[in-house]
GUBA-309754 format. One record per residue: residue number from 1; residue in three letters; x, y, z of N, C-alpha, C in turn. Coordinates in steps of 0.02 Angstrom, whole numbers. Atoms other than C-alpha are relative to their C-alpha. Example, Ala and Ser with C-alpha at 12.3 -4.5 7.8 and 13.67 -1.06 7.14 Angstrom:
<atoms>
ATOM  seq  type   neast  nnorth     nup  caeast  canorth    caup   ceast  cnorth     cup
ATOM    1   ALA      45     -59       0     615     -225     390      45      60       0
ATOM    2   SER     -42     -59      -3     684      -53     357     -39      55      37
</atoms>
This chain:
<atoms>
ATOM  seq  type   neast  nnorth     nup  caeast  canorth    caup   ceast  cnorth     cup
ATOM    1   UNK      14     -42      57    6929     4838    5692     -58      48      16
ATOM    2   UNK      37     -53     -28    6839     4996    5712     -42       3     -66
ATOM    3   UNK      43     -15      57    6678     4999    5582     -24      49     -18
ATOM    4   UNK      32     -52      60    6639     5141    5434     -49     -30     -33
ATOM    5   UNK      18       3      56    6545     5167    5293     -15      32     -41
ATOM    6   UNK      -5     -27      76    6561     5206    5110     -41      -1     -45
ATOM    7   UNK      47     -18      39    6459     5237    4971      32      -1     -97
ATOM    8   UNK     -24     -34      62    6495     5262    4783     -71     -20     -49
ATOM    9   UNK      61      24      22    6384     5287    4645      33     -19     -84
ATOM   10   UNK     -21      11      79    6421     5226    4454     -74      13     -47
ATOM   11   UNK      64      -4      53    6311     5292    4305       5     -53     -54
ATOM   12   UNK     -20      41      34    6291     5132    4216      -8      -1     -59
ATOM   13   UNK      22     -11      74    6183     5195    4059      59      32     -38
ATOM   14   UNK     -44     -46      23    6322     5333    4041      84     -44      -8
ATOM   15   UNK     -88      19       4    6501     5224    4076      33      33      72
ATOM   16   UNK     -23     -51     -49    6541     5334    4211     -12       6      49
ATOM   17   UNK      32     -17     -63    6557     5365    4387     -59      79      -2
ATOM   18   UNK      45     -38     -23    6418     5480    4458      14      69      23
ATOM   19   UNK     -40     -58     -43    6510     5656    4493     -83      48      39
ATOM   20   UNK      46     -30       2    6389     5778    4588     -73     -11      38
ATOM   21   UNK      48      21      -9    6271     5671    4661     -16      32      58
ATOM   22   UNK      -5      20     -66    6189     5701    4831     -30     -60      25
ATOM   23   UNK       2      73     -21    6191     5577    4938     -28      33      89
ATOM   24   UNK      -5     -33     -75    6094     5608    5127      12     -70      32
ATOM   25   UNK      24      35     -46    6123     5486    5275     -30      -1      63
ATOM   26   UNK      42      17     -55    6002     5434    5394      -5     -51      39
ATOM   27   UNK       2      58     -41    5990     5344    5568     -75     -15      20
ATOM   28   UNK      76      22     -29    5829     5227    5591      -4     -20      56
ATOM   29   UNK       6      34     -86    5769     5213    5779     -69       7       7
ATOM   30   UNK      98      24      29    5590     5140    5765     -17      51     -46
ATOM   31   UNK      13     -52      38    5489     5272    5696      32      74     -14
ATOM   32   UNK     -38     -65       6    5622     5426    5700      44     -20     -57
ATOM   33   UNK     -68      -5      72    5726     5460    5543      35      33      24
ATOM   34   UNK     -30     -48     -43    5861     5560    5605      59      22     -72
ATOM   35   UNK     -54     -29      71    5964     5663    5431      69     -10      59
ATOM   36   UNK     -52       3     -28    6149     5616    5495      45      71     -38
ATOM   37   UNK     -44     -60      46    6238     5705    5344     -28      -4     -65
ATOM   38   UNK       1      14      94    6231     5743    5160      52      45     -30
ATOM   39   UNK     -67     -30      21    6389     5752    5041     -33     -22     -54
ATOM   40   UNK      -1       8      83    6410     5756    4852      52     -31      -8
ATOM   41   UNK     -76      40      35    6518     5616    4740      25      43     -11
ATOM   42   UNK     -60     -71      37    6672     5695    4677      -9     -28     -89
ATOM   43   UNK      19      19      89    6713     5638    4494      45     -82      -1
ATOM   44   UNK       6      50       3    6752     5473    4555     -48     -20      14
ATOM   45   UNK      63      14     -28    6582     5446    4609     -12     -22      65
ATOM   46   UNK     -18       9     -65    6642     5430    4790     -34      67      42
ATOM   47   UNK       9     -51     -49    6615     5537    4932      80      18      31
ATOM   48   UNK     -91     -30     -32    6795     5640    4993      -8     -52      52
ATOM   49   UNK      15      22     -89    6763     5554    5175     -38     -63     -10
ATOM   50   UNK      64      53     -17    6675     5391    5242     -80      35       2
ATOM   51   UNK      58     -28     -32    6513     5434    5253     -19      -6      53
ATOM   52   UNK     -11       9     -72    6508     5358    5427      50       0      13
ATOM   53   UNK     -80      23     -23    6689     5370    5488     -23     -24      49
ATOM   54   UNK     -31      29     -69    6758     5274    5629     -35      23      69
ATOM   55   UNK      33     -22     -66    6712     5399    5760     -58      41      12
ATOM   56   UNK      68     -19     -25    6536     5416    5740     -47     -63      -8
ATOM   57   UNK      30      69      22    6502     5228    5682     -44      -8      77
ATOM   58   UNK      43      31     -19    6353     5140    5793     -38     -58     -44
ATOM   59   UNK      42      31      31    6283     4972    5751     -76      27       4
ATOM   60   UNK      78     -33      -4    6074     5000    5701      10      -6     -75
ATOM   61   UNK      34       3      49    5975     5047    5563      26      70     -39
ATOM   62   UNK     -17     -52      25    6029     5165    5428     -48      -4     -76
ATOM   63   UNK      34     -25      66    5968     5244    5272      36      37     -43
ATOM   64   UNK     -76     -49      53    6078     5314    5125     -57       9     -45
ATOM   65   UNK      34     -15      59    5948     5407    5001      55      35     -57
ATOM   66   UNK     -51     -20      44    6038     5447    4848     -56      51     -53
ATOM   67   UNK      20     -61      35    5971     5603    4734      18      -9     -75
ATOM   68   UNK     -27       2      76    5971     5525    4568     -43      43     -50
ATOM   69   UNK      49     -23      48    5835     5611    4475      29      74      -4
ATOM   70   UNK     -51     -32     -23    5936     5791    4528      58      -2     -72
ATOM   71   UNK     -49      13      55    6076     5699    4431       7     -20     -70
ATOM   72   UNK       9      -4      60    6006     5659    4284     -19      33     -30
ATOM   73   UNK       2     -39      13    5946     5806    4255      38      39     -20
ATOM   74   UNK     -73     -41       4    6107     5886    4282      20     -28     -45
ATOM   75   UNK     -22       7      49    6172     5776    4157     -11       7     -62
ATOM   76   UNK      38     -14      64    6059     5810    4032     -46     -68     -27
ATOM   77   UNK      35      51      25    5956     5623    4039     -75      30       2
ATOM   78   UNK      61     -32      30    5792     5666    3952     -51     -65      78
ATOM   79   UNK      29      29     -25    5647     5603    4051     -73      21     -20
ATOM   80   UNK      43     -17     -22    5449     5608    4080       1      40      48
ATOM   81   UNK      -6     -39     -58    5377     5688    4194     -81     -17      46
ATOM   82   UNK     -55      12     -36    5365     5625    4331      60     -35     -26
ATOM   83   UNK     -59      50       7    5529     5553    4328      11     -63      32
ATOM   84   UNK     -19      69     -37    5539     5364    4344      22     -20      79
ATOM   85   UNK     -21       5     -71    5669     5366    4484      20      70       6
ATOM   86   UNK      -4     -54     -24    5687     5520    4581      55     -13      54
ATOM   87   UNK     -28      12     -57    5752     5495    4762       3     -87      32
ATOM   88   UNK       8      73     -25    5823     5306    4812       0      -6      58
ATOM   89   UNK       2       0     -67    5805     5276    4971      31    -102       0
ATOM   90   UNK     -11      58      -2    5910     5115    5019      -1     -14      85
ATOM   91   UNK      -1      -8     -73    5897     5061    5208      29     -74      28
ATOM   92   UNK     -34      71      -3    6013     4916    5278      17      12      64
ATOM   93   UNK     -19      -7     -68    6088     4866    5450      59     -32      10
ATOM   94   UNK     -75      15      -4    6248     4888    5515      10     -49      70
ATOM   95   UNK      18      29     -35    6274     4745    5636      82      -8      40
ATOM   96   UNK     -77      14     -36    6467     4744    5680      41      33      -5
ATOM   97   UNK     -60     -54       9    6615     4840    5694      37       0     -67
ATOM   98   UNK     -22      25      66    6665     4811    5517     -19      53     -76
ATOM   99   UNK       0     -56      55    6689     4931    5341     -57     -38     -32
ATOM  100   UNK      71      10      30    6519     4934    5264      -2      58     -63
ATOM  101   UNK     -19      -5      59    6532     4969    5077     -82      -3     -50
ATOM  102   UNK      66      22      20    6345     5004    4994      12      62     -53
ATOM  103   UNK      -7     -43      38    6367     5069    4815     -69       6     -20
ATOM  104   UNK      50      17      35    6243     5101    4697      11       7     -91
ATOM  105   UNK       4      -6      53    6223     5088    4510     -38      -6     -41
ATOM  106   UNK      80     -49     -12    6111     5191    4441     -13      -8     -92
ATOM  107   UNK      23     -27      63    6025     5204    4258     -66      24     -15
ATOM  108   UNK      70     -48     -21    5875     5319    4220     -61     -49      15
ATOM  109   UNK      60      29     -23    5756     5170    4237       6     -77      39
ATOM  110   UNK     -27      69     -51    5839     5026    4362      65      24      41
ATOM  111   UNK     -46       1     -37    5954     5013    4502      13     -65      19
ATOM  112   UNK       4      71     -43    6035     4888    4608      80      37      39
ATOM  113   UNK     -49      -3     -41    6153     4887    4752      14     -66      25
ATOM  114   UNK     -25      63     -42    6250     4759    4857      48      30      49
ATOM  115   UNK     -43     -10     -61    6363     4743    5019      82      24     -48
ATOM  116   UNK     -37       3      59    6520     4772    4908      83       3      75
ATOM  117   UNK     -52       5     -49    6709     4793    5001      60      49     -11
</atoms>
């Protein structure tokens, strides 16, 4: 099995996937961040594409920041200012050739993610 990975985001306050979002990924190699890519959900709250396909996968250290503060704006969620959550930064490690599935679900003042499938 040749290992990806996916992303999606769900707005949980709202009911709704996340259309719009950006999403950047990053590879960690000690102290270097290295921006891989950055795509926007569609109006499933997906990304068109893996965000890592197949033939650029490497096990290591990654980073998926997600651009929620951006999106709540865009949607019209009222906030302070600053805004609670702004930019998430989630950072996990891919250790095997295997589909790696890291959503998130988002509301203007909590998150949480998991390995998902």
């Amino acid at each position: 099995m040749t290992g990806y990975l996916t992303t999606h985001v769900l707005d949980a306050a709202r009911g709704c996937p996340a259309e719009g979002m950006k999403i950047e990924l990053f590879r960690i190699d000690g102290d270097a961040r290295s921006l891989l890519k950055a795509m926007r959900t569609n109006d499933d709250g997906r990304t068109d594409e893996p965000i890592l396909p197949a033939s650029e996968f490497r096990t290591g250290i990654y980073e998926l920041v997600f651009h929620a503060g951006a999106y709540l704006d865009a949607v019209g969620v009222q906030a302070g200012e600053p805004r609670f959550l702004d930019a998430i930064p989630i950072r996990f490690g891919l250790s095997d050739q295997s589909h790696y599935h890291v959503p998130l679900l988002l509301s203007p003042y909590s998150y949480s993610t998991y390995r998902g499938s």
